[in-house]
C-alpha positions in Angstrom: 150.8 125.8 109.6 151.5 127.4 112.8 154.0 125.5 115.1 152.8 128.0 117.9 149.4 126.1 117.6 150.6 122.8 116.7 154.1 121.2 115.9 153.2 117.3 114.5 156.7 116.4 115.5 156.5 116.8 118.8 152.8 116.3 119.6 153.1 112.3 120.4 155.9 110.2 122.6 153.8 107.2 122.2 151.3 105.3 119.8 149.4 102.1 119.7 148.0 100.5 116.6 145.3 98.2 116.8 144.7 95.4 113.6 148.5 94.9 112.7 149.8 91.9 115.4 148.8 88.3 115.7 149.2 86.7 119.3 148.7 83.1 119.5 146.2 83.4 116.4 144.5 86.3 118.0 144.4 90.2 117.2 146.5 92.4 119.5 148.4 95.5 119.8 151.4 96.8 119.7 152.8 100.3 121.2 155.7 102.1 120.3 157.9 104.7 121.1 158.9 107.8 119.3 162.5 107.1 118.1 165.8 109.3 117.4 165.8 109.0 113.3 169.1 108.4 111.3 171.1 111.9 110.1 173.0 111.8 106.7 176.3 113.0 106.3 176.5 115.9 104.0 176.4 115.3 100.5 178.8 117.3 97.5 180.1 116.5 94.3 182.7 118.8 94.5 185.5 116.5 95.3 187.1 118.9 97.4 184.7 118.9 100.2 184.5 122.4 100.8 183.2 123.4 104.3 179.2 124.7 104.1 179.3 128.2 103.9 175.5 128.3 105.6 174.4 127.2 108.8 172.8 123.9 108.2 170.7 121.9 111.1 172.2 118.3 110.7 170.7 116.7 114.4 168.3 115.1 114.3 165.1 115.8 116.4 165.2 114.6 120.1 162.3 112.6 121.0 159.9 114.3 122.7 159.1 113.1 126.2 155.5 113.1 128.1 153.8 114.1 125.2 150.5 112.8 123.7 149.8 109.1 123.0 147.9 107.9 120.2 145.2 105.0 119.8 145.1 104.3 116.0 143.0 101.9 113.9 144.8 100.3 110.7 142.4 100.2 108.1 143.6 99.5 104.8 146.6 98.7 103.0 147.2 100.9 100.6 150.6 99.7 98.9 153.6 98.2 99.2 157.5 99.0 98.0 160.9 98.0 98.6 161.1 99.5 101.9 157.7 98.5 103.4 154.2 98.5 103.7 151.7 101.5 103.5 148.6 101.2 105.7 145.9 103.7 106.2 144.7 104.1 109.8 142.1 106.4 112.0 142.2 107.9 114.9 140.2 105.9 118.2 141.7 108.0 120.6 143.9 110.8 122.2 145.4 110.6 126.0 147.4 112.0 127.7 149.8 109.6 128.1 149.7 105.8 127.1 147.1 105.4 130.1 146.6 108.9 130.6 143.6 111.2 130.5 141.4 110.6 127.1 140.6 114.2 125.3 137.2 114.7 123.9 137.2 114.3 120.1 138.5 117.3 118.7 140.7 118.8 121.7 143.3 119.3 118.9 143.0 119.5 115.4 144.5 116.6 113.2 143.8 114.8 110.3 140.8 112.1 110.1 143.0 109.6 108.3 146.9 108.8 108.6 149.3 107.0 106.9 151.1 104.5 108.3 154.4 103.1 107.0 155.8 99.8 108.4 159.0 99.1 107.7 159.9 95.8 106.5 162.0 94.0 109.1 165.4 94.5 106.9 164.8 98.2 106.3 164.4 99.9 109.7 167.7 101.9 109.1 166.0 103.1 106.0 163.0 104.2 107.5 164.6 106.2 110.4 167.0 107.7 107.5 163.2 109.1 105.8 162.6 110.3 109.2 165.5 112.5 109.0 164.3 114.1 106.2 161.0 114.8 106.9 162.6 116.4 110.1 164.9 118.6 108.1 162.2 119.8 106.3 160.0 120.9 109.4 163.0 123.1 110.3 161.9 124.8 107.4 158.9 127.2 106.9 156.1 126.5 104.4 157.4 122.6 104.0 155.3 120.2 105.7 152.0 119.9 104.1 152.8 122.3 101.6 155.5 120.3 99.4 155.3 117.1 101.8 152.9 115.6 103.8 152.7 116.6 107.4 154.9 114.1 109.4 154.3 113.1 113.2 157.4 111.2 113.8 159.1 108.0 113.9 157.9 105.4 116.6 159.7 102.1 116.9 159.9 98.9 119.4 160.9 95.9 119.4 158.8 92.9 118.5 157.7 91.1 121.5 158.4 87.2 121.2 154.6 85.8 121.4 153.9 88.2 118.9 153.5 88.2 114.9 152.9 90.6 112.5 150.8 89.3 109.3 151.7 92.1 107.3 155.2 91.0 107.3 153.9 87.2 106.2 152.2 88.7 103.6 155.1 91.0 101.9 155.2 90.4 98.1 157.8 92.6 96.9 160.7 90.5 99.0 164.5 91.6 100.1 167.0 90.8 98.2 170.0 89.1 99.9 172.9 90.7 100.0 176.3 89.4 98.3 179.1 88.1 99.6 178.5 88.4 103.0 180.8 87.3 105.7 179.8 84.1 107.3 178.5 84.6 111.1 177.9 87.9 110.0 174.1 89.7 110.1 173.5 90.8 105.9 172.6 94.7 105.9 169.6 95.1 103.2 169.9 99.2 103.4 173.4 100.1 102.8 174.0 103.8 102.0 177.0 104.8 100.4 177.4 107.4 103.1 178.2 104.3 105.8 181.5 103.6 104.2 184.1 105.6 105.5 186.0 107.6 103.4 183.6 107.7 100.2 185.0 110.9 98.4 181.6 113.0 97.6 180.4 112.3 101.9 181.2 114.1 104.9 180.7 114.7 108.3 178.9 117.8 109.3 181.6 118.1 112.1 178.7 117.6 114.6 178.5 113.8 114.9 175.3 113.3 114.1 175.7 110.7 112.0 178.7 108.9 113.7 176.8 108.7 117.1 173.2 107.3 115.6 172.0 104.6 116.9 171.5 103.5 113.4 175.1 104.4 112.2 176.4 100.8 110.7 178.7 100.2 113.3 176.4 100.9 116.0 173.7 98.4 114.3 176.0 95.8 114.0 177.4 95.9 117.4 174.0 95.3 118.9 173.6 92.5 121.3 169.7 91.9 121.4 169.0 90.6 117.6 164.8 90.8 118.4 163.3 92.1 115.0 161.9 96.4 115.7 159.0 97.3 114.5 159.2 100.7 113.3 156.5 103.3 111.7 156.5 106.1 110.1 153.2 108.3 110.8 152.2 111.1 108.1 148.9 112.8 106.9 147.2 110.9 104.5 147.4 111.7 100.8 145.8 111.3 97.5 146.3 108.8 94.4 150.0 109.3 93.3 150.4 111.1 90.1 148.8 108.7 86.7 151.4 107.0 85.2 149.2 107.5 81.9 151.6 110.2 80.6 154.5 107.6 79.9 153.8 105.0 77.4 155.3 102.7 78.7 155.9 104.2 81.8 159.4 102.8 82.3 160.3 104.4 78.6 161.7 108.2 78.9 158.6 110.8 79.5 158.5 112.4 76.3 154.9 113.0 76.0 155.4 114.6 79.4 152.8 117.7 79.1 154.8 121.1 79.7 152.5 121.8 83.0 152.9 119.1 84.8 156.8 118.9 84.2 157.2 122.5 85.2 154.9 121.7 88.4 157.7 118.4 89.3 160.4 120.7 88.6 158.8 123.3 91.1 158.5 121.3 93.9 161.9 119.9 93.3 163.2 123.6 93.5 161.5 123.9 96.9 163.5 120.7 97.8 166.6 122.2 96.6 165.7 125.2 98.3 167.2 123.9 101.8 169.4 122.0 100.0 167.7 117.9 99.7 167.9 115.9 96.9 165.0 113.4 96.6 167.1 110.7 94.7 163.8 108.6 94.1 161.6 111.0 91.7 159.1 108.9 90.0 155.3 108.7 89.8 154.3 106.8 92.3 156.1 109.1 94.3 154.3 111.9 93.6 151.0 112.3 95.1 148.1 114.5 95.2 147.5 116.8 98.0 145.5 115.9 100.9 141.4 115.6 100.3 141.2 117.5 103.7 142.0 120.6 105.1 142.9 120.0 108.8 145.1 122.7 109.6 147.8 123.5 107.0 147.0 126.5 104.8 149.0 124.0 102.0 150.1 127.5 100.4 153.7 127.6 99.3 155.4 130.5 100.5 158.5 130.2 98.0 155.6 129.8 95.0 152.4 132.2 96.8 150.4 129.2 95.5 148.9 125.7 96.7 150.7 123.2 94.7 149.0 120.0 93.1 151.4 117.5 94.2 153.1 116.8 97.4 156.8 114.6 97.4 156.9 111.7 99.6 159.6 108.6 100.3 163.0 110.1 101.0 164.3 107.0 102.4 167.4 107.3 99.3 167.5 111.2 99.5 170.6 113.5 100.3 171.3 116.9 101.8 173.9 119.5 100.5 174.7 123.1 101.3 172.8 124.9 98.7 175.9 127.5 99.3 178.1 125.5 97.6 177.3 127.0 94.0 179.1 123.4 92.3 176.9 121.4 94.4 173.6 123.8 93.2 174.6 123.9 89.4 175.5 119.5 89.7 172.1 119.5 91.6 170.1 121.4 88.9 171.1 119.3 86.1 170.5 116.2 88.1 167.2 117.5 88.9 166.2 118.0 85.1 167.5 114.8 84.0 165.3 112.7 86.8 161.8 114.4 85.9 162.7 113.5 82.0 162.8 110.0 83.1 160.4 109.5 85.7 158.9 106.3 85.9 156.0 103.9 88.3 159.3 101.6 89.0 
């Protein structure tokens, strides 16, 4: 993909989806704004915490202003996890600004179908923390589209008061409460072990990327207008994830794994570990084949010289380390083995 032609992370400022919101029992929509996502702090399991030795791009990607907004159609829902709800969606329209100019159908190439990721109301944090990622990975050549889908950003806003969204009425997989919580106190549903201070294998990246997020805990907490966000992920649409056929039962140990397509996971983890991300979440269902569609990535790995099969989504419980740091790199490798020998659909 050529940024000079096209970089999906900064193309829109603004969307509005159309077929998602309920107003008074009547269909409406809703338009948000691209959002800052949610940096990690640097992950390493050597205890030490050893300074990176490489340069490593820890901010995350400032939201780009008076760019392109983006009329989109849900369609479909495709699935639904722990995190949210997976929509497809088509394109109506392109402006120039949310009430700007419309562009004649093709003006820019992009993909006939998107996928649209809602976040459940008690996971927003998680799904600017995804956002990161796929940011981190567009900082790197031959990523997006070519190991991942190709990501157009993170849009949130928050949920006006006459307004309801059905999807969220009609969640299935539902949040567990969290323990123990203090009483007046709001519960947090997407806790990472790199918001407690002083956790021994997470540091800052000296930047304060992480401390100064508007999702960092503290920040999250201290917020004094408790009106639900509606936040989005916005991606290419995919293919099928991978069949789960291989594993019988699927939640059992893959040991009928065939050889090919284990050496093709482990590939694409390799390309992960490459710039230094763990996924953390490796199983089937996250694991999905590459777009029908050619819109405008050549999808050919430049680490591999070949188009791979699969592309690696949901990185909402992923972590970054500097791939300098040969304890990290040999703890990461053997991680890495052990999660492909158990991958699972759960």
């Amino acid at each position: 993909m050529s940024k000079s032609i096209l970089d999906p992370l900064t193309l829109l400022s603004s969307v509005t989806l159309h077929g998602l919101t309920d107003s008074d029992n009547e269909e409406c929509t809703i338009t948000l704004t691209r959002e800052q996502s949610f940096p990690a702090k640097r992950y390493s399991a050597d205890e030490e915490g050893r300074a990176p030795v490489g340069e490593q791009h820890w901010d995350a990607i400032s939201p780009p202003v008076d760019r392109l907004h983006a009329d989109l159609q849900i369609t479909d829902q495709l699935s639904e996890g722990r995190l949210g709800q997976v929509f497809a969606a088509r394109l109506i329209s392109l402006k120039q600004s949310t009430h700007g100019q419309t562009f004649p159908v093709g003006y820019i190439p992009l993909p006939s179908q998107f996928c649209i990721k809602l976040a459940k109301p008690e996971y927003i944090r998680s799904l600017a923390r995804e956002a990161w990622f796929y940011e981190q990975l567009a900082k790197e050549d031959g990523y997006p589209g070519a190991v991942t889908p190709v990501c157009f950003g993170f849009f949130a806003c928050r949920l006006p008061n006459n307004v309801q969204l059905r999807s969220w009425s009609s969640v299935k997989i539902k949040p567990e409460k969290p323990s123990d919580v203090p009483e007046g106190e709001e519960p947090i549903y997407d806790f990472y072990d790199d918001d407690e201070e002083g956790w021994y294998c997470y540091f800052d990246d000296g930047r304060r990327s992480h401390l100064d997020s508007p999702w960092h805990l503290q920040q999250w907490k201290a917020r004094t207008d408790r009106s639900p966000f509606v936040g989005i992920l916005i991606t290419e649409r995919l293919g099928a994830h991978m069949p789960t056929k291989f594993s019988t039962p699927p939640k059992e140990l893959v040991r009928g794994l065939p050889q090919e397509v284990r050496t093709e996971m482990l590939t694409l983890l390799e390309d992960l570990n490459a710039v230094g991300i763990v996924h953390g979440d490796i199983k089937f269902n996250n694991i999905l084949n590459r777009a029908s569609e050619s819109w405008l990535s050549s999808e050919v790995c430049p680490r591999h010289k070949r188009v791979h099969p699969w592309r690696v989504i949901d990185f909402d419980r992923s972590y970054k380390y500097d791939p300098a740091n040969p304890i990290d790199s040999w703890c990461v490798a053997k991680m890495q083995n052990s999660a492909v020998n158990h991958m699972s659909d759960s």
